[in-house]
C-alpha positions as a printed Julia matrix, in Angstrom:
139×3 Matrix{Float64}:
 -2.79  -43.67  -57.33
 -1.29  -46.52  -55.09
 -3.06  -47.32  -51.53
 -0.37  -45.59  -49.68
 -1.33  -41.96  -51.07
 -4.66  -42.46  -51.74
 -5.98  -41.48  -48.28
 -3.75  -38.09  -48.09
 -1.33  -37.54  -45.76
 -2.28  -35.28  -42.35
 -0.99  -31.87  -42.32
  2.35  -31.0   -41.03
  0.83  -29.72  -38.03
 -1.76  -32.73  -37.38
  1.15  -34.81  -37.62
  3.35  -33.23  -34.75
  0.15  -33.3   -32.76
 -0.1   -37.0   -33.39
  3.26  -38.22  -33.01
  4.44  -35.43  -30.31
  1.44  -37.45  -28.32
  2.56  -40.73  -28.9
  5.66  -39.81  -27.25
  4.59  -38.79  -24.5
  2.95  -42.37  -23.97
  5.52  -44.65  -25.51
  9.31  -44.95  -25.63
 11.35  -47.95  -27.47
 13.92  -50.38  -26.43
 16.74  -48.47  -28.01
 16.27  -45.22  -25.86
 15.62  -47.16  -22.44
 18.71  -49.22  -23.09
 20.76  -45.81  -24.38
 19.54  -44.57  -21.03
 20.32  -47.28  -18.68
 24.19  -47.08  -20.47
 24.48  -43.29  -20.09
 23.26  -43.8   -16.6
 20.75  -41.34  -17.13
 17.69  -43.7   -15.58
 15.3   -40.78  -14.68
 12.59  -43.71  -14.59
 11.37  -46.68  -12.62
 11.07  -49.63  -15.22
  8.6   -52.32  -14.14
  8.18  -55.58  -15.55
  4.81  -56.27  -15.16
  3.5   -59.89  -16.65
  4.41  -63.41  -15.73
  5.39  -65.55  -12.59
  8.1   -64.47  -10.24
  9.6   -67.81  -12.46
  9.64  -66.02  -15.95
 11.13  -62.58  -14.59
 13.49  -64.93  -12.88
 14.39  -66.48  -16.53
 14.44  -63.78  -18.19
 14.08  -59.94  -18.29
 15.51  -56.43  -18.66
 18.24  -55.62  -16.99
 17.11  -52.95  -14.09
 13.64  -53.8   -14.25
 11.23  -54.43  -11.02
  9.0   -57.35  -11.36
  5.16  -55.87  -10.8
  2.7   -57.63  -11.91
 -0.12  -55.47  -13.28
 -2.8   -57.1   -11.06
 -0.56  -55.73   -8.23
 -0.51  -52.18   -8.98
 -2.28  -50.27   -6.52
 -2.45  -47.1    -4.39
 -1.19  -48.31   -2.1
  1.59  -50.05   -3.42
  2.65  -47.24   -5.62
  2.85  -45.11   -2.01
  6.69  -46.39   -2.13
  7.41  -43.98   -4.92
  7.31  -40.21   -4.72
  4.23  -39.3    -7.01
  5.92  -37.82   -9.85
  7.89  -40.89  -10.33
  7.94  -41.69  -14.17
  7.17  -45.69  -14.66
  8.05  -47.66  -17.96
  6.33  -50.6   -18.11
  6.64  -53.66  -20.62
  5.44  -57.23  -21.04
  6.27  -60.36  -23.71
  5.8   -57.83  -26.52
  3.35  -56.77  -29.14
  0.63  -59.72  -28.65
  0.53  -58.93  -25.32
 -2.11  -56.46  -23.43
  0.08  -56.79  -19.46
  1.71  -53.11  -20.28
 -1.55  -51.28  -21.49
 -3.45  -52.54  -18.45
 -0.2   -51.3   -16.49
  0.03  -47.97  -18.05
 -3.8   -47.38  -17.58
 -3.74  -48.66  -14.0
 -0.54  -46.29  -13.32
 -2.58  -43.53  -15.66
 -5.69  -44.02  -13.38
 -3.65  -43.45  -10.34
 -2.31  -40.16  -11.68
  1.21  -41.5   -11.97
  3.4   -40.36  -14.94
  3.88  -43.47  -17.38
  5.18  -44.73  -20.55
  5.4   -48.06  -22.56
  8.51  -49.46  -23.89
  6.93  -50.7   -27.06
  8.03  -54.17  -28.48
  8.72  -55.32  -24.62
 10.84  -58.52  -24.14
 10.6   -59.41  -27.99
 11.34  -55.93  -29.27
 14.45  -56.13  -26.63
 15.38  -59.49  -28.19
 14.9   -58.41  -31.66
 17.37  -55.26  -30.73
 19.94  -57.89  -29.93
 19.8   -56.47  -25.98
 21.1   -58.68  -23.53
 18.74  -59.85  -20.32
 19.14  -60.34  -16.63
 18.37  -63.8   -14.97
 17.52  -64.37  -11.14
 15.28  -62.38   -8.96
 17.15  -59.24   -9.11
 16.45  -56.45  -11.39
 20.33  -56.77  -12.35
 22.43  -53.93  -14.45
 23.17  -53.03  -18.23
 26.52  -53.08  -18.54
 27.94  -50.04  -20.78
């Protein structure tokens, strides 16, 4: 018996439970970009790690710089509240878009993670916006 199978696999049903709810917390480079080029952006992605200097070098196109320290009540006000946020940060060694999420999650705002962030766009071969505007993904 090899290590893989030797812990058996969940039921069918666990496993819908389980990935159906990681879902509903997480989405992936591929589907934000697919989204952004079908012009289908039913979301408010928010870059939310680093100096006004590294979103200035380099992030995705159409994101917001916010900083997770800066996510309030208050600040979130300038949203309607069933707003759905997708937040990312440098990618998977980085914690910036779990403290985001739970922030936004705390605040009873509808969130998700783009998992792999900057590096997992990179590694898709996605191309980034420079300057201090969110900038556009061109189809």
């Amino acid at each position: 018996m090899s290590s893989v199978s030797a812990i058996p696999a969940a039921s069918s049903p666990e496993a819908a439970v389980h990935f159906a709810r990681r879902l509903s917390v997480e989405t992936d480079c591929a589907d934000v970009a697919a989204a952004m080029r079908a012009g289908e952006v039913d979301f408010v992605l928010l870059h939310v790690v680093g100096a006004p200097q590294a979103y200035a070098r380099r992030h995705v196109p159409g994101a917001l710089h916010l900083p997770h320290a800066e996510i309030t009540a208050e600040r979130m006000a300038a949203w309607p509240a069933d707003t759905l946020f997708v937040v990312y940060c440098a990618g998977p060694h980085c914690n910036g878009a779990d403290r985001a999420a739970l922030k936004l999650a705390m605040l009873g705002r509808p969130v998700k993670l783009m998992i792999g962030g900057i590096t997992g766009w990179r590694d898709e071969g996605l191309p980034f916006a420079t300057g201090t505007w969110p900038g556009t993904l061109a189809a």
